[in-house]
C-alpha positions as CSV (number, residue, x, y, z in Angstrom):
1,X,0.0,0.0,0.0
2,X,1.1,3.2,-0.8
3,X,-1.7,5.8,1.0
4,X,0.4,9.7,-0.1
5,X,-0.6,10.1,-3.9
6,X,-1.0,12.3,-6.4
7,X,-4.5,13.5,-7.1
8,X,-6.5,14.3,-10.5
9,X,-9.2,15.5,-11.9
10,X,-11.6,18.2,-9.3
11,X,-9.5,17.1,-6.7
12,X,-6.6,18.9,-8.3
13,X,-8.5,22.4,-6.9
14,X,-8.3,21.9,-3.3
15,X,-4.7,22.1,-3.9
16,X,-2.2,22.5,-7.5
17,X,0.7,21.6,-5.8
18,X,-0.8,18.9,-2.2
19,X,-0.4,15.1,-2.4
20,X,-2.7,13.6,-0.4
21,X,-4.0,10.6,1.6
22,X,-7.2,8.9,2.5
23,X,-6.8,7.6,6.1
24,X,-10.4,5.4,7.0
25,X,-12.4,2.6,5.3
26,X,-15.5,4.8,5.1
27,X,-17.3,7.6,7.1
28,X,-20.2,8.1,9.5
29,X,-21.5,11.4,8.5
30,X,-24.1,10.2,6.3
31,X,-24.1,13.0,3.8
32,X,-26.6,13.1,1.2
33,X,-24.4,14.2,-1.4
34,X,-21.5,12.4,-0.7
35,X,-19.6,11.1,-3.6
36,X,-17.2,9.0,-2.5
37,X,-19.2,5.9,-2.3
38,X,-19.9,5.9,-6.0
39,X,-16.0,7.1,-6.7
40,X,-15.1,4.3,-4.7
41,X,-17.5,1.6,-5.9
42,X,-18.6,0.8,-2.3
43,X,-22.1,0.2,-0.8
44,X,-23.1,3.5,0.7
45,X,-24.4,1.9,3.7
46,X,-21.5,-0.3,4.2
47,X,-19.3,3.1,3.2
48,X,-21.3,5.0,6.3
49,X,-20.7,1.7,8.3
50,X,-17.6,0.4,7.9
51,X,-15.5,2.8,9.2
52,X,-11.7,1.5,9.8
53,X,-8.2,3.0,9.8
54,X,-6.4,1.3,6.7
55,X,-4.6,-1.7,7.7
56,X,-1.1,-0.7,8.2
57,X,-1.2,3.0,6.9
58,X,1.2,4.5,9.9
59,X,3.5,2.2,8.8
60,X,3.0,2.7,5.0
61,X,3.4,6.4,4.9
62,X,6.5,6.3,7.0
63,X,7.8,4.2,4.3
64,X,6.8,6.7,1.4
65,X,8.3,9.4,3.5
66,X,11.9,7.1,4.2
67,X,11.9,7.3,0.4
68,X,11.6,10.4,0.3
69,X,9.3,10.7,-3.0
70,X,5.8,9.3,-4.6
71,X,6.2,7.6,-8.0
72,X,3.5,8.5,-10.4
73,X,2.2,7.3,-13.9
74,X,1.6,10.6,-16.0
75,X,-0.7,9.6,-18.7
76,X,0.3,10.7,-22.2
77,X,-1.7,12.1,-25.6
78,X,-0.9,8.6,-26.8
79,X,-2.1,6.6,-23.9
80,X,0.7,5.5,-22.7
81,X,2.0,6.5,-19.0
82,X,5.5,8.4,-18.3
83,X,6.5,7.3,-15.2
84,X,8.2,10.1,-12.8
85,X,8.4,10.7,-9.0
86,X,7.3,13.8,-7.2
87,X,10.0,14.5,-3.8
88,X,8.1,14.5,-0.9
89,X,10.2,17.5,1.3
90,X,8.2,20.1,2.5
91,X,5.1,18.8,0.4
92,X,1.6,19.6,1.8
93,X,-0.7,16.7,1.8
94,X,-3.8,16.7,2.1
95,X,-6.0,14.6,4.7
96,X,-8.6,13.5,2.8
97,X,-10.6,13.5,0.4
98,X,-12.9,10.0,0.3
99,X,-13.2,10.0,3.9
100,X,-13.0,12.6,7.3
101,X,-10.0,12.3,8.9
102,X,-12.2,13.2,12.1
103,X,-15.1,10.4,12.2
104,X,-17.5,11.3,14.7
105,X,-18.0,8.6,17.0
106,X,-14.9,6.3,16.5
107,X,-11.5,6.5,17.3
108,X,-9.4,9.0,15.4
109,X,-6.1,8.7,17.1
110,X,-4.1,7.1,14.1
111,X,-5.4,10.4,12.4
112,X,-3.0,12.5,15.0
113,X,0.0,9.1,14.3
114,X,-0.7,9.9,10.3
115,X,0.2,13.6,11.2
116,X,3.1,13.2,13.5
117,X,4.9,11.0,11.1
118,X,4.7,13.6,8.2
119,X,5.2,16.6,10.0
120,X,8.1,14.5,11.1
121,X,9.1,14.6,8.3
122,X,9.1,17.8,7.4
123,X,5.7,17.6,5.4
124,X,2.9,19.8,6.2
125,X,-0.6,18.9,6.5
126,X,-3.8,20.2,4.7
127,X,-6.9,18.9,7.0
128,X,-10.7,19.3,5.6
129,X,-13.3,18.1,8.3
130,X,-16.5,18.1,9.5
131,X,-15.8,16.7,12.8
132,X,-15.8,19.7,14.8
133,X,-13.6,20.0,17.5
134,X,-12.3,16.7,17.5
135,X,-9.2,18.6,16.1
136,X,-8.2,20.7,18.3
137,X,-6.7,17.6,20.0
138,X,-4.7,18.1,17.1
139,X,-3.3,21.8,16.9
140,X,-0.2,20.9,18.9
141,X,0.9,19.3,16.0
142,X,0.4,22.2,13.8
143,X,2.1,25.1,12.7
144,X,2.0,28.0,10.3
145,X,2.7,25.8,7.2
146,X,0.1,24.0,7.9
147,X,-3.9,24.2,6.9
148,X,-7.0,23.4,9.1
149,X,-10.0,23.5,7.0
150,X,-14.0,22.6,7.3
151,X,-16.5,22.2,4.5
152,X,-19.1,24.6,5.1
153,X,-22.9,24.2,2.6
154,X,-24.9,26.6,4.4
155,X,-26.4,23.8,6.1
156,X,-26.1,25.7,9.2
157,X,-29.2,25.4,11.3
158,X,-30.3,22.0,13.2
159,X,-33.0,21.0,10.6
160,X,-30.5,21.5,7.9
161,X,-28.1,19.9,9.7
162,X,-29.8,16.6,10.4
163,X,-31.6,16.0,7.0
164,X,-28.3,16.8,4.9
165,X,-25.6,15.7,7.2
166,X,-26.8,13.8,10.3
167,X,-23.9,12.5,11.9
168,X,-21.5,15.5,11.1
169,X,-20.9,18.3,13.4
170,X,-23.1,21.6,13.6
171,X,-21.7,24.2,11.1
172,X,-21.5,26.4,13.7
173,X,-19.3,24.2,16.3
174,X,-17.1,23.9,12.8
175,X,-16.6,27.4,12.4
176,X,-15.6,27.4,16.4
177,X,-13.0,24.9,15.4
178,X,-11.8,27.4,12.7
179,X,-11.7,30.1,14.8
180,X,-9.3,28.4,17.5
181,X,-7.3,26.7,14.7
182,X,-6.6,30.6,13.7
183,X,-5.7,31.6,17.3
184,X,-2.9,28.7,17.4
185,X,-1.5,30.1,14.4
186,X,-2.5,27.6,12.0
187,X,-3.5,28.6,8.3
188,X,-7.4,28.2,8.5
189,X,-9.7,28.0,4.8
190,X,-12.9,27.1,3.8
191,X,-14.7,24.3,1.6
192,X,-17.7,25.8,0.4
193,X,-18.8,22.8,-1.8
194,X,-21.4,21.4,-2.1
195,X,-23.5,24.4,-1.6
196,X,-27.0,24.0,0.0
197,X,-27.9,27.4,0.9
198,X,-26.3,30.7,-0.5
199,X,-27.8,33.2,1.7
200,X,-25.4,31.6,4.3
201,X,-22.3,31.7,2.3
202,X,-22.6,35.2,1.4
203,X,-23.1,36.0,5.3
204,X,-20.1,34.0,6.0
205,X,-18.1,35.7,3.4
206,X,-19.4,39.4,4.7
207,X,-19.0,38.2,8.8
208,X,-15.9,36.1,8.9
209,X,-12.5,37.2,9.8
210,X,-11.2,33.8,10.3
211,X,-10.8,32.3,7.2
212,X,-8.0,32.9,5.2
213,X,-8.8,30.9,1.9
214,X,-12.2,30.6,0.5
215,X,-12.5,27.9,-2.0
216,X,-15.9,28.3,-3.5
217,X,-18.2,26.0,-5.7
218,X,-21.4,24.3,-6.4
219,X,-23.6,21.4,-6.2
220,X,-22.0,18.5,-8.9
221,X,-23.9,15.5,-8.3
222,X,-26.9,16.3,-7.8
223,X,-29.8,19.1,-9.1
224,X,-30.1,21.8,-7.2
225,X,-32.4,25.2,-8.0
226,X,-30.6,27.3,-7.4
227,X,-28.9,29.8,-9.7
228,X,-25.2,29.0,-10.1
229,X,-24.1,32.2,-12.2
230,X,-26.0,34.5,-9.9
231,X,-24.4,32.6,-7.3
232,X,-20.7,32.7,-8.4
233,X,-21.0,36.3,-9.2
234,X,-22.2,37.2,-6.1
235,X,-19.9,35.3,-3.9
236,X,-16.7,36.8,-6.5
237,X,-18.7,40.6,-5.5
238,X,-18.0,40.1,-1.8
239,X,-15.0,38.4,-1.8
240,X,-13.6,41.3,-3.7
241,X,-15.9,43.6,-1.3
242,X,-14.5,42.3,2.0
243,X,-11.0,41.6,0.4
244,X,-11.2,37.9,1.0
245,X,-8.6,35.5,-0.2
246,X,-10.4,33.1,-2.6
247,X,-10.7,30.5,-5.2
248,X,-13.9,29.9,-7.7
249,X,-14.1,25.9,-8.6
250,X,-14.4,25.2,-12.3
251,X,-17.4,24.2,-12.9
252,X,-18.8,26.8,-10.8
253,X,-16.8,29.5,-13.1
254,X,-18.2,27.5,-16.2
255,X,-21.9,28.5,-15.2
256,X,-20.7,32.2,-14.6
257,X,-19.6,32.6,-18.1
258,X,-22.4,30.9,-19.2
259,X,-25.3,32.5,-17.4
């Protein structure tokens, strides 16, 4: 097993430059929209169920990092693959994208082992969660190269938050989390995709001095009524407005310049 690797396609956005790793089997939050199931090929309830550190995966990434570099298979115009290896010092990696590395209910202390062995390193970590202040356990760990990040929909009040994503934390004990991961010194940033209800991420965007990096986008896998230009246009106007750091996703920017 070889858990740091080189992503593709949308995942590409969280981060150009980040490697990444998945840590768990699956995760508990139960969100509607969740993709990786599908990406995965797993039953979603046995994806929501089965929720296990990888066998071995401490172990594994040490072993990546000894090397000191992740060997990838660029795929060519012809179809063939190019093989070539990425060095790992001082690489941001990312932690994760088919799973949280905080799963509520269950034991996430090989999450805060996965993190001392590449800060170790001398890696740096990029977290996205929406486990709440199970983190902050965490922070010590953390310094100013690193990012602490939360996926925020606008699914902020209770109702939302139990019919879109039971078993995750409240939006607003995420944005708590966000605001002691600032205080600690930690580079803090927001995934605002998929988005469930805008009027929310425009007040975030107007209220919050927390975030550093806003990366912005839509719903992708499933409809939605709401009106994505409009959206995107408006989220660009207050970013701009409130001289926020931030990033428009693709396909969001694609229904901008088409709307």
């Amino acid at each position: 097993m070889k858990p740091i690797y080189k992503p593709s396609g949308r995942a590409l956005e969280y981060s150009p430059d980040a490697l990444a790793c998945n840590i768990y089997t699956g995760c508990p939050h139960r969100c509607y929209y969740c993709f990786s199931p599908t990406v995965l090929r797993k039953d979603r309830e046995a994806f929501y169920t089965n929720v296990t550190p990888r066998e071995g995966i401490v172990q594994a990434i040490k072993r990546q990092l000894d090397y000191g570099a992740v060997n990838v298979d660029n795929k060519q115009k012809d179809g063939s693959f190019l093989p070539y290896s990425i060095p790992l010092k001082n690489k941001l990696i990312h932690l994760c994208f088919s799973c949280d590395p905080y799963p509520i209910g269950y034991d996430t202390s090989v999450t805060r082992e996965v993190i001392k062995t590449i800060k170790e390193a001398g890696c740096h970590v990029q977290i996205l969660t929406k486990g709440g202040t199970l983190a902050v356990r965490d922070f010590d760990l953390l310094d100013g190269n690193d990012w602490f990040g939360v996926t925020l929909t606008g699914a902020h009040s209770e109702h939302w938050n139990m019919k879109d994503e039971p078993n995750a934390a409240m939006h607003s004990e995420r944005y708590e989390t966000l605001k002691t991961a600032k205080k600690s010194g930690i580079n803090t940033w927001v995934s605002m995709e998929p988005v469930i209800n805008p009027q929310e991420i425009y007040a975030l965007i107007r209220g919050s001095n927390n975030i550093d990096l806003y990366r912005i986008g839509k719903m992708n896998y499933h409809p939605s009524a709401i009106d994505w230009a409009a959206f995107g246009r408006e989220c660009e106007r207050l970013c701009k407005e409130y001289d926020r750091e931030y990033y428009i996703k693709a396909d969001l920017r694609t229904e901008m310049e088409k709307g």
